[in-house]
C-alpha positions as CSV (number, residue, x, y, z in Angstrom):
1,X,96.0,109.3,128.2
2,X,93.0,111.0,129.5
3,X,93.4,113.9,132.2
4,X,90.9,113.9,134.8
5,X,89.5,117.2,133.6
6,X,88.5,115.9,129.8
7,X,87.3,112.7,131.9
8,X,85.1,114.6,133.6
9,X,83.2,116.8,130.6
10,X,82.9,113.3,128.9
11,X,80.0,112.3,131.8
12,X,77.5,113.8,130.4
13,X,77.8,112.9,127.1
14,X,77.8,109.3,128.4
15,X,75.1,109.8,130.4
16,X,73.0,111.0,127.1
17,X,74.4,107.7,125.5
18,X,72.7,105.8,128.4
19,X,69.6,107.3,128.2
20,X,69.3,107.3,124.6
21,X,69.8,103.6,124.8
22,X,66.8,103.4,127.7
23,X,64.6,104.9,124.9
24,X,65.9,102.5,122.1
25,X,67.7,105.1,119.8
26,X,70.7,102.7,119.4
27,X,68.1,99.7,118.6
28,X,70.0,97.2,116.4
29,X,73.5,98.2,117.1
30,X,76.1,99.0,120.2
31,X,77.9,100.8,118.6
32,X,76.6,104.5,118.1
33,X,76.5,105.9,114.6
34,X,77.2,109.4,114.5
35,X,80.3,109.7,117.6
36,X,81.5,112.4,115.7
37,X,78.9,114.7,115.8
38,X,77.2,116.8,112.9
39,X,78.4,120.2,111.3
40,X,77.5,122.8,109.0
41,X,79.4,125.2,107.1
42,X,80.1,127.2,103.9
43,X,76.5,128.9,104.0
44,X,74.8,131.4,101.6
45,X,71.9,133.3,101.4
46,X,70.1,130.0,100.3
47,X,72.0,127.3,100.9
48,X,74.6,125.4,103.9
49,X,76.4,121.9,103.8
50,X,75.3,120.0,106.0
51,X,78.1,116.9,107.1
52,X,77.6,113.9,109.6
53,X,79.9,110.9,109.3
54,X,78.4,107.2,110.1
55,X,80.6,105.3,112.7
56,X,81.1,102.2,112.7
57,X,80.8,100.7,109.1
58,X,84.0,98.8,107.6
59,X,84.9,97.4,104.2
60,X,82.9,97.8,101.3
61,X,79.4,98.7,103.5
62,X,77.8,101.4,101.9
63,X,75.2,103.0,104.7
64,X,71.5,104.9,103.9
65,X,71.3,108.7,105.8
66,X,68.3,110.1,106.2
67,X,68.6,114.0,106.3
68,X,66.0,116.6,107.6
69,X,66.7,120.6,108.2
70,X,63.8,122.2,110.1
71,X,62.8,125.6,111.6
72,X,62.7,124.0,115.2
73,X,64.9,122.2,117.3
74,X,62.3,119.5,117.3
75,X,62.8,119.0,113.7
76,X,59.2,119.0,113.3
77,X,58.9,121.7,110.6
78,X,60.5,119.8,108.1
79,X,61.3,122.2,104.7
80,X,63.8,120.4,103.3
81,X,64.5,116.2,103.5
82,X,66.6,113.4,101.8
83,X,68.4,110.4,101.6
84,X,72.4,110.6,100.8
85,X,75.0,107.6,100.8
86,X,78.0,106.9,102.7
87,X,80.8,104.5,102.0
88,X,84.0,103.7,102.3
89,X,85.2,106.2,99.1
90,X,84.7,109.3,101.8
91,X,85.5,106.9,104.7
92,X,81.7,107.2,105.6
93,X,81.4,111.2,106.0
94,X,78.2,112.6,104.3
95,X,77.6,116.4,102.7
96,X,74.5,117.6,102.0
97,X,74.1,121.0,100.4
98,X,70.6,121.8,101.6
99,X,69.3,124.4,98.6
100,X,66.4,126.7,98.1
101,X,66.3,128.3,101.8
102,X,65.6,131.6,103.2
103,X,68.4,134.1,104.3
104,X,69.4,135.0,107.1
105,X,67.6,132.7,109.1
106,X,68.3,129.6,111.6
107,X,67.8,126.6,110.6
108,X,68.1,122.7,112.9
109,X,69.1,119.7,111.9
110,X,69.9,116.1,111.9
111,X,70.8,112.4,110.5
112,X,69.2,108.6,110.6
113,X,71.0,105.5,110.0
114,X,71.1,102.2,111.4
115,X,68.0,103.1,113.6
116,X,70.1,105.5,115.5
117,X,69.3,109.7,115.6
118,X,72.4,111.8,115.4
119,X,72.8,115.0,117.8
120,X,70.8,118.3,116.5
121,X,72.6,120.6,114.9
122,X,72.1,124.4,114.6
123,X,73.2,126.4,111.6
124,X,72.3,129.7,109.9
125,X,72.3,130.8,106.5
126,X,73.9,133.7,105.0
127,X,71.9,137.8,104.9
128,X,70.6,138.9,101.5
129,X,73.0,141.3,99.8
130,X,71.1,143.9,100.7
131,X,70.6,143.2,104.6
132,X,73.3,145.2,106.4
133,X,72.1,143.8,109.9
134,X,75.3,143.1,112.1
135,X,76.7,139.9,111.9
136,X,79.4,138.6,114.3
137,X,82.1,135.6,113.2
138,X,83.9,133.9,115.6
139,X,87.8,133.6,114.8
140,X,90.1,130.7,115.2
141,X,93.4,129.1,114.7
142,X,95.9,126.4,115.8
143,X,94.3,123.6,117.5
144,X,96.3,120.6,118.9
145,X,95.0,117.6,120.3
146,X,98.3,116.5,121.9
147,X,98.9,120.1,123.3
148,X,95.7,121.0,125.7
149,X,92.1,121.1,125.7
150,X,89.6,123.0,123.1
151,X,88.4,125.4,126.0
152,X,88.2,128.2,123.4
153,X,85.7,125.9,121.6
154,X,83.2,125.2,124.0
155,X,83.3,129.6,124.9
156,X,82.9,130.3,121.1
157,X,80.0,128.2,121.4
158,X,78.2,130.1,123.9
159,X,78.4,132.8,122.2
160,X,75.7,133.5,119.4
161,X,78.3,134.3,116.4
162,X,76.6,134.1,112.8
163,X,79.7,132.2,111.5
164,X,82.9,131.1,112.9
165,X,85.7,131.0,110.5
166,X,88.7,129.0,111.2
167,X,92.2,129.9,109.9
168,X,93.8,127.1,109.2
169,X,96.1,124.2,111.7
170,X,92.6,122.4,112.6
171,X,94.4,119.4,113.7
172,X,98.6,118.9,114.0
173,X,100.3,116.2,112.5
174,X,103.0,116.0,115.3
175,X,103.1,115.6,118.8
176,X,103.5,117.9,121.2
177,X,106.8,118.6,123.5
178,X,104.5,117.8,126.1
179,X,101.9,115.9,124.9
180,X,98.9,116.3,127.7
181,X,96.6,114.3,125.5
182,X,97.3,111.3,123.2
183,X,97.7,111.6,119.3
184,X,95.8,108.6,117.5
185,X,98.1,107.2,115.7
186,X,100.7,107.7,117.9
187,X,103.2,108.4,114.7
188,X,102.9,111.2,112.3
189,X,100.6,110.9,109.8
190,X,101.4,110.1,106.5
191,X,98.9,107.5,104.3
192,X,95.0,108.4,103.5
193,X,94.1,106.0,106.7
194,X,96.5,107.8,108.9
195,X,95.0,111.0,108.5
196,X,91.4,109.7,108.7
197,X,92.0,108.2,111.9
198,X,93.9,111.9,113.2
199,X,90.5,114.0,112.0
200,X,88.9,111.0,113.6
201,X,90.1,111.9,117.2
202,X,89.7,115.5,117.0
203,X,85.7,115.5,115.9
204,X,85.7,113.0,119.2
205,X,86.6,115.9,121.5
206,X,83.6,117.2,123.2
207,X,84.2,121.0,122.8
208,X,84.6,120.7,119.3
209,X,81.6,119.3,118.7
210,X,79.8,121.3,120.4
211,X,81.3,124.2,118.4
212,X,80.2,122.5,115.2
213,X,76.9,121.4,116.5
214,X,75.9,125.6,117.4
215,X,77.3,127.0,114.1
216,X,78.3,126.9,111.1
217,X,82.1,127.1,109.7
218,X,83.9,128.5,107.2
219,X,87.6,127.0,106.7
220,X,90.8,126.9,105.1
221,X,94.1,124.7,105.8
222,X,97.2,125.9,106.4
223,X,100.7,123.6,107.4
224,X,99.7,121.4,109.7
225,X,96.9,119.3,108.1
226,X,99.8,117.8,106.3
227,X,103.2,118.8,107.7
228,X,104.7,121.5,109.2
229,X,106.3,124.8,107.3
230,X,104.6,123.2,103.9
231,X,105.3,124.6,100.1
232,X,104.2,123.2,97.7
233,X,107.4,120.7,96.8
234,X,107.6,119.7,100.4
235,X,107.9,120.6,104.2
236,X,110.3,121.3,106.7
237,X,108.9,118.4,108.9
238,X,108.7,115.9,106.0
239,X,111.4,113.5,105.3
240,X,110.9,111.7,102.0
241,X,113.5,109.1,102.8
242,X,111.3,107.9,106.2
243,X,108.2,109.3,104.9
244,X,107.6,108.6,101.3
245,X,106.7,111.2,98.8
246,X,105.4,114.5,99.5
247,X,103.2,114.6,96.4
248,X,101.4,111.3,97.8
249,X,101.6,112.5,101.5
250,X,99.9,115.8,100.8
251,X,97.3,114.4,98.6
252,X,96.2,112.1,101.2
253,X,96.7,114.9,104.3
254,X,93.9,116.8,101.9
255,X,91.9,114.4,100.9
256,X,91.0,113.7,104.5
257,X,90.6,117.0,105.1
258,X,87.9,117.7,102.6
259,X,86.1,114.1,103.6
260,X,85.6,115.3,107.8
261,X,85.4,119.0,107.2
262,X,81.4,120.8,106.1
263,X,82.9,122.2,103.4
264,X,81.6,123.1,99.4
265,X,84.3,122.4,96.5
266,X,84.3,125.5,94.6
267,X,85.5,123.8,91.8
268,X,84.9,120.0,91.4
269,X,87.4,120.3,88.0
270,X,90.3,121.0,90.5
271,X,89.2,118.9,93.5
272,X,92.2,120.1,95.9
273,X,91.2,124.1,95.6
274,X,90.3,125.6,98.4
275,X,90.1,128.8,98.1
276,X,86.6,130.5,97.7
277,X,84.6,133.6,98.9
278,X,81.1,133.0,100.6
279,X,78.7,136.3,100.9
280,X,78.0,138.2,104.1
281,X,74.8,140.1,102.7
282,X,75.5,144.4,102.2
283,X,78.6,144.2,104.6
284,X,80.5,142.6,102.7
285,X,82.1,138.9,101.5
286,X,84.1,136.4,103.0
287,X,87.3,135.7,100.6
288,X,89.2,132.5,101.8
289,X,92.6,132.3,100.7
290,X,95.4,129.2,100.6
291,X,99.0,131.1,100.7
292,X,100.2,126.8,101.8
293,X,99.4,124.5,99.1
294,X,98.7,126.3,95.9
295,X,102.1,126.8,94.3
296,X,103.7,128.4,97.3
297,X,107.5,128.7,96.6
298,X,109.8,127.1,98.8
299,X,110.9,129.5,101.7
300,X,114.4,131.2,101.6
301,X,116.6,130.1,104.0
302,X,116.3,126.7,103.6
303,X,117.5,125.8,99.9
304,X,120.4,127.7,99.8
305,X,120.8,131.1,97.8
306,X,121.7,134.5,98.5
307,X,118.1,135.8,100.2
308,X,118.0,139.2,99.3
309,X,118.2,138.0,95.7
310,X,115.6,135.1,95.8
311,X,113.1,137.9,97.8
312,X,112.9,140.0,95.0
313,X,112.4,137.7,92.4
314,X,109.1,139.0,90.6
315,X,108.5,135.6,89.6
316,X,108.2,134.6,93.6
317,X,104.7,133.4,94.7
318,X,102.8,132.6,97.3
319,X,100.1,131.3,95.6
320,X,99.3,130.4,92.4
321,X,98.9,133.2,89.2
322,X,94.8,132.3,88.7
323,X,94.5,132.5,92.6
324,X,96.1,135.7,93.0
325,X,93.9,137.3,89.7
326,X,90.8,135.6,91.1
327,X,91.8,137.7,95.0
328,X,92.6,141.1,92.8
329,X,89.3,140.3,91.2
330,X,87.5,140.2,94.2
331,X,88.9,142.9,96.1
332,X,88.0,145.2,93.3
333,X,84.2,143.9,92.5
334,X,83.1,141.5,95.3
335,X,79.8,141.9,96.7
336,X,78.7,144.4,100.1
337,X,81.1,147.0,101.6
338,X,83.4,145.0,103.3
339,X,86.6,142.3,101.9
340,X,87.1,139.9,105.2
341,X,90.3,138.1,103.8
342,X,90.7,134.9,105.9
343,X,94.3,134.3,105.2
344,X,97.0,132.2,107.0
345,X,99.9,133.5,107.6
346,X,101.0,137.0,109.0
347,X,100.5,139.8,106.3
348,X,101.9,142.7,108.0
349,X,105.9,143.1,108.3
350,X,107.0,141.6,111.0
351,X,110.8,141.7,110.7
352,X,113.3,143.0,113.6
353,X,116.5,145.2,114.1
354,X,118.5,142.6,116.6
355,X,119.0,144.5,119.9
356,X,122.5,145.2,120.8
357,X,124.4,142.4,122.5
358,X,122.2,139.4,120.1
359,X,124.9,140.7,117.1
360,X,127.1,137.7,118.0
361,X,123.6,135.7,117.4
362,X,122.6,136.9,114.3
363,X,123.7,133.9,112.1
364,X,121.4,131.1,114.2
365,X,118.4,133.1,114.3
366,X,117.0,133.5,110.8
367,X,116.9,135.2,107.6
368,X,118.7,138.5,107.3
369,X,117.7,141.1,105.3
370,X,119.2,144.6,105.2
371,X,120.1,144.3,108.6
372,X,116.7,142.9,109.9
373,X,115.5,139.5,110.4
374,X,112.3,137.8,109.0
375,X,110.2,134.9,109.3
376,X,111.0,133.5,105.4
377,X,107.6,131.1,106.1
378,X,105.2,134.7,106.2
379,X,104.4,136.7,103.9
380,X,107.5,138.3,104.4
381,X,108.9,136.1,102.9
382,X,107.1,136.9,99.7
383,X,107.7,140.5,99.1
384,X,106.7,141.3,95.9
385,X,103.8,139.0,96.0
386,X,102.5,141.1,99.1
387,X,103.1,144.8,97.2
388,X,101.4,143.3,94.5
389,X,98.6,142.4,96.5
390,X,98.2,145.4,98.8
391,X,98.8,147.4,95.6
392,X,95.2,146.7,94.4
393,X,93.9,146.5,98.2
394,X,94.9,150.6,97.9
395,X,93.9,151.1,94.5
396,X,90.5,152.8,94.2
397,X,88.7,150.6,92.9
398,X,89.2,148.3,96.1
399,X,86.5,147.9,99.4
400,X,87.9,148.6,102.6
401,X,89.8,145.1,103.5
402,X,90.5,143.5,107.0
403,X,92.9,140.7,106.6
404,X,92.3,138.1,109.4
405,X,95.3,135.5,110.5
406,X,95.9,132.8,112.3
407,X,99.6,130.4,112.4
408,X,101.4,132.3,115.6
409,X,99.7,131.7,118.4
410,X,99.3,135.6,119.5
411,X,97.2,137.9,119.5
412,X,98.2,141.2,117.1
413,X,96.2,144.0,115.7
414,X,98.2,145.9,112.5
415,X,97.4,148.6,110.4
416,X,98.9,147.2,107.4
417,X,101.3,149.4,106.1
418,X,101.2,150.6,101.9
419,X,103.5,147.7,100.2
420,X,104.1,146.1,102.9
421,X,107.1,148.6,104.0
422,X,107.9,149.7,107.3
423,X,106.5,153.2,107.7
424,X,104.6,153.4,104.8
425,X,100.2,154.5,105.2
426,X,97.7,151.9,106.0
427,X,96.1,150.8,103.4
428,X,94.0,147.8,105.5
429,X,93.9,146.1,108.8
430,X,94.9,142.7,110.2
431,X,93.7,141.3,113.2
432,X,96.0,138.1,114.3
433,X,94.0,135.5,116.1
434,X,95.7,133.6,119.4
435,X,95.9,129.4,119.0
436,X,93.1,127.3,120.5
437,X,95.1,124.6,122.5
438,X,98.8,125.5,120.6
439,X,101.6,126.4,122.8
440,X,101.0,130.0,123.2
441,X,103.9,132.7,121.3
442,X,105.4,133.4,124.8
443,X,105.9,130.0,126.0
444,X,107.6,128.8,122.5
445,X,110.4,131.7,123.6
446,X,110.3,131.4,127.1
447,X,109.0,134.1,127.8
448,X,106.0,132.8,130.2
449,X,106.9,135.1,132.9
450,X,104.8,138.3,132.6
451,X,107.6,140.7,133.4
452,X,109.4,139.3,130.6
453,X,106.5,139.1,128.1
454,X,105.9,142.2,128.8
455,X,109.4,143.7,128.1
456,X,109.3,141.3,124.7
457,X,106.2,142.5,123.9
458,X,107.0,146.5,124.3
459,X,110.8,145.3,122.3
460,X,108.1,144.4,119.3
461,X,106.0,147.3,119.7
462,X,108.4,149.6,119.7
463,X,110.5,148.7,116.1
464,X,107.0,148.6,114.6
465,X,104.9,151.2,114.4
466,X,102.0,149.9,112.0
467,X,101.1,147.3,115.8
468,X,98.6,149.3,117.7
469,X,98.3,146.0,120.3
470,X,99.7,142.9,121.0
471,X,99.4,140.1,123.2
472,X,101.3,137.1,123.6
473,X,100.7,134.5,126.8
474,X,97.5,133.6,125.9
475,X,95.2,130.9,124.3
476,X,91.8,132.3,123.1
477,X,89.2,133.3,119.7
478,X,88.4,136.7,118.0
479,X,84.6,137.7,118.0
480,X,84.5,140.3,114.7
481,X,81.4,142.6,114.2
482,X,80.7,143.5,110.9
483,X,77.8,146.2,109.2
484,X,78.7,148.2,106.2
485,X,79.6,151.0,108.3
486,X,82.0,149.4,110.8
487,X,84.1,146.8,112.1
488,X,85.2,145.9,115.7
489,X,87.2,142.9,117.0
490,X,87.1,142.0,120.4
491,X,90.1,139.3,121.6
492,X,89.1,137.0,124.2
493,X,91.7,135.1,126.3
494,X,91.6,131.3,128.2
495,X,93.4,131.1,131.1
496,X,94.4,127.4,130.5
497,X,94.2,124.7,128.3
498,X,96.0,122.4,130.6
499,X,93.3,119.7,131.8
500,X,93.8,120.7,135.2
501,X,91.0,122.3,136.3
502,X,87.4,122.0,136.7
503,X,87.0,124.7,133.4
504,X,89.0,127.5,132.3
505,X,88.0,130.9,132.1
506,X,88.3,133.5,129.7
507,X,88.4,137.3,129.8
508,X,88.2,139.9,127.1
509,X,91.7,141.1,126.3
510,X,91.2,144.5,123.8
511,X,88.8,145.8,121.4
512,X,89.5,147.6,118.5
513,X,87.0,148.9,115.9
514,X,87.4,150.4,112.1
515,X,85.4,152.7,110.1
516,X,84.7,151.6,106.7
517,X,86.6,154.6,105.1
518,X,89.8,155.0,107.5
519,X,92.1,152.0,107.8
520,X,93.5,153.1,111.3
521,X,92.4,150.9,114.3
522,X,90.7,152.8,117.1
523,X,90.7,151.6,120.5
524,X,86.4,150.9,121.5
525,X,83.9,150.0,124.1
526,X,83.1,145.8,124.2
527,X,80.7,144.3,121.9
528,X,77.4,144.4,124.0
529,X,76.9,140.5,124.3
530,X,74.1,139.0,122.5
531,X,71.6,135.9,123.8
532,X,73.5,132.8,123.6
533,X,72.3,129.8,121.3
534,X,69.6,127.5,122.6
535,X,71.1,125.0,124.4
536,X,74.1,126.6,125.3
537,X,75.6,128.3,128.6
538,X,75.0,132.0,128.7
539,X,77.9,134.3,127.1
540,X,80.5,135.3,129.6
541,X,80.3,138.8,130.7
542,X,82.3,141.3,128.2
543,X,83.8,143.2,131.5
544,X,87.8,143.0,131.2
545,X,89.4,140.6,134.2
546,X,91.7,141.6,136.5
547,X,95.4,141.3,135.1
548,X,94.2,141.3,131.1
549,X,96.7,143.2,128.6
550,X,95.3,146.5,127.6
551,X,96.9,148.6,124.9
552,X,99.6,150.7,126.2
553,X,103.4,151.1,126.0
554,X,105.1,149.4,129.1
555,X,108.1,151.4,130.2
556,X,111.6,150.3,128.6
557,X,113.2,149.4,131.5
558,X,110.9,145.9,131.8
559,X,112.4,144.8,128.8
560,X,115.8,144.0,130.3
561,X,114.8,140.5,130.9
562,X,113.2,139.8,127.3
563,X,116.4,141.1,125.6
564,X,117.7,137.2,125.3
565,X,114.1,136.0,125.1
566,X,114.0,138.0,121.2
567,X,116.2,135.7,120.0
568,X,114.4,132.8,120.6
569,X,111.1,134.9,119.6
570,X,112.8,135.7,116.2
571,X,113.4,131.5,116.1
572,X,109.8,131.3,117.1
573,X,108.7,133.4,114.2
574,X,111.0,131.4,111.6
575,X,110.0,127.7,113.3
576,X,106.7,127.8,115.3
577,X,106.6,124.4,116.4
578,X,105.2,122.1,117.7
């Protein structure tokens, strides 16, 4: 199924197919090679992978690429050129780490094979460590297909960000409630093939390509890739009996990923690692984090056990032992001034006092824990792996840290407290990205009505003093601004993801800005907008829209309606689905 609206953007892309055909560019071959487009990522001072996949090609065919990274758009100052291989072992995807280049600079590029061109691609490569020019990344999570449209895609792309960084749940492996678009294959999921043909559909959709076309990515995976509220012995959506077992499942859920996404192995010994840092020049470093698939424990609440006990069990992880000392390592001696954590789940505690009248409730709606409940699939869950962590993020020897997180669907900005206890000093901040296309935090509780989001928004905000904003009805990406000195996030909003309309808009929700030497969010101005990319629509005005959430406390009494909708938020927390 195709809405009229995704119909529509797909014209012009036809249109380009038409003329390229006029002008013989698909000579020797209907079908085109490169309908997934061309991306970039993982860049450093000298270097950026450069990925492209070749359409088409079945059984044992291994396919030539031609590769050429210019200074122009033209590709006519060739500086770097080569010839790579793709075949049926990567199911025909291509990476190509282009070496030797300067910083900080943009770069275009593009692929041959089968006498077709692919689409120009734009990239950028990394400052020098000691350039502390500004640079902005673009922020993302939670992206279904099934669920709505990439409109916070094809904004991030008009936007001239250095790098966007995406947080993990690039594609789902289930459907939605109320699937507006199609998942190929129609069933979950579960062999190599499966998974190739899901990664398959999402580099088709327009505004994703686009995205990957204007910059360059940085990513990690988090549940969904493979299956829903994943540890490393299983998942709460996977059922060995119908679905085989999960050692095979996730290998082949990863695999795919690491075949269709512009990424560097950081450590071609352990070939399913994904965690890494990448450098940001003198601001700081990029450390990418997997709290899903390396060693996690299995969450509390769902295999029996007294929970208290099983959270304080020193010997609890999150991650793996060499992960955690390579993190510690890196908050303590990383390179520049800033430690941008990009991390999955929510850091900051989260957990909630159940209003009076819920008490009756309190058995159905999670895991209980001195009187409050918490979502056991968060890092709540894992106690003493988070005091051991923010431990050395407040230890002197430590840069000034921003944790940024994606998994659910809202937007947050925390002052993360020491330990990870209620009350205690910041120590870091966390900014919380909203989903791309996910069902937004409000509709999973019903909450959609604003008087009522607004009353379970102010019920949140006022058990937990470390949230200085929050905002919960809305699709939409974090632009971050980074220089040694300072760091600002500003939230942007889509109104819908939907397919119903001729193009949603966005509006800028908050910003909020940290010094380099105070963990405390302050409340700032908009980033002043920078030119656009070539080729792209011009940025959107930073003015705030009429009806946007702004920081502030909304009176008590407009939380009468949101007092039954906490339940189900407390639900939502435990089992954001689908």
């Amino acid at each position: 199924m195709i809405p009229r609206r995704e119909l529509l953007r797909r014209v012009p892309a036809v249109g380009a197919g038409l003329v390229a055909a006029a002008t013989g560019r698909l000579a020797g071959s209907e079908t085109p090679a490169f309908a997934h487009g061309v991306a970039s990522g993982d860049p450093t001072a000298g270097s950026v992978v450069l990925w492209t996949r070749v359409s088409g090609a079945a059984g044992d065919e291994v396919v030539p690429v031609r590769w050429t990274l210019a200074r122009d758009p033209e590709l006519a100052e060739v500086v770097a050129s080569g010839e790579a291989e793709a075949g049926p072992g990567g199911d025909w995807t291509v990476h190509v780490d282009a070496v030797d280049l300067e910083p900080a600079t943009t770069w275009w590029y593009g692929f041959e094979a089968r006498g077709q061109r692919s689409p120009t691609g734009r990239t950028r490569t990394a400052p020098a460590s000691d350039d502390g020019r500004e640079l902005r990344l673009g922020v993302v999570s939670c992206a279904s297909y099934a669920a709505g449209t990439f409109d916070a895609y094809r904004h991030l792309a008009a936007r001239d960000v250095d790098l966007v960084v995406h947080l993990g749940d690039y594609l789902y492996e289930g459907q939605s409630r109320q699937a507006l678009r199609d998942h190929e294959p129609p069933q979950d999921p579960v062999s190599l093939g499966d998974y190739r043909r899901r990664h398959a559909q999402y580099k088709s959709d327009p505004d994703l390509q686009a995205l990957h076309q204007q910059v360059a990515m940085a990513s990690v995976w988090d549940d969904h890739e493979v299956a829903g509220n994943a540890w490393a012995g299983g998942a709460g959506d996977h059922n060995p009996r119908r679905q085989g077992p999960w050692s095979e499942r996730r290998q082949a859920a990863l695999q795919a990923y690491l075949e269709w996404m512009p990424l560097r192995p950081p450590d071609p010994a352990d070939p399913l690692r994904i965690w890494r840092s990448l450098p940001l020049g003198a601001s700081g470093e990029l450390v990418l984090i997997d709290t899903r698939h390396d060693q996690r424990d299995r969450q509390v609440g769902s295999g029996g056990g007294d929970p208290a006990s099983i959270l304080d069990d020193p010997d609890r992880r999150i991650m793996s032992a060499g992960q955690e000392a390579w993190l510690a390592e890196h908050l303590r001696q990383g390179g520049g001034a800033w430690r941008v954590v990009a991390n999955q789940v929510v850091l900051s505690p989260l957990s909630l006092a159940i209003p009076e009248g819920l008490g009756g409730l309190a058995g159905g709606l999670g895991v209980f824990v001195d009187g409050r409940v918490l979502n056991p699939d968060q890092w709540d869950g894992y106690p003493v792996a988070r005091r051991r962590l923010l431990d050395v993020v407040a230890g002197e020897t430590a840069a000034p840290v921003v944790f940024l997180t994606g998994d659910i669907h809202s937007s947050w900005a925390f002052a993360v407290p020491a330990g990870g206890r209620l009350g205690g000093e910041p120590v870091a901040v966390e900014a919380v990205v909203p989903s791309v296309s996910s069902p937004t935090f409000a509709s999973i509780v019903g909450a959609d009505a604003g008087l009522v989001a607004d009353g379970l928004r102010n019920v949140v905000e006022s058990q937990l003093q470390h949230l200085r904003w929050s905002e919960i009805s809305h699709h939409g990406y974090l632009v971050v601004s980074l220089t040694p000195e300072r760091l600002q996030g500003d939230w942007w909003l889509v109104d819908a993801v939907d397919g119903t309309g001729a193009g949603a808009g966005e509006r800028l929700a908050a910003s909020w800005a940290v010094a380099a030497g105070d963990p405390r969010w302050q409340e700032a101005s908009a980033l002043a907008p920078r030119p656009g990319p070539a080729g792209a629509a011009p940025a959107p005005s930073p003015e705030r829209g009429p009806g946007t959430q702004v920081p502030g406390v909304v009176p008590y009494g407009l939380a009468a309606g949101a007092v039954l909708a906490l339940g189900g938020a407390v639900l939502a927390l435990r089992r954001r689905r689908r």
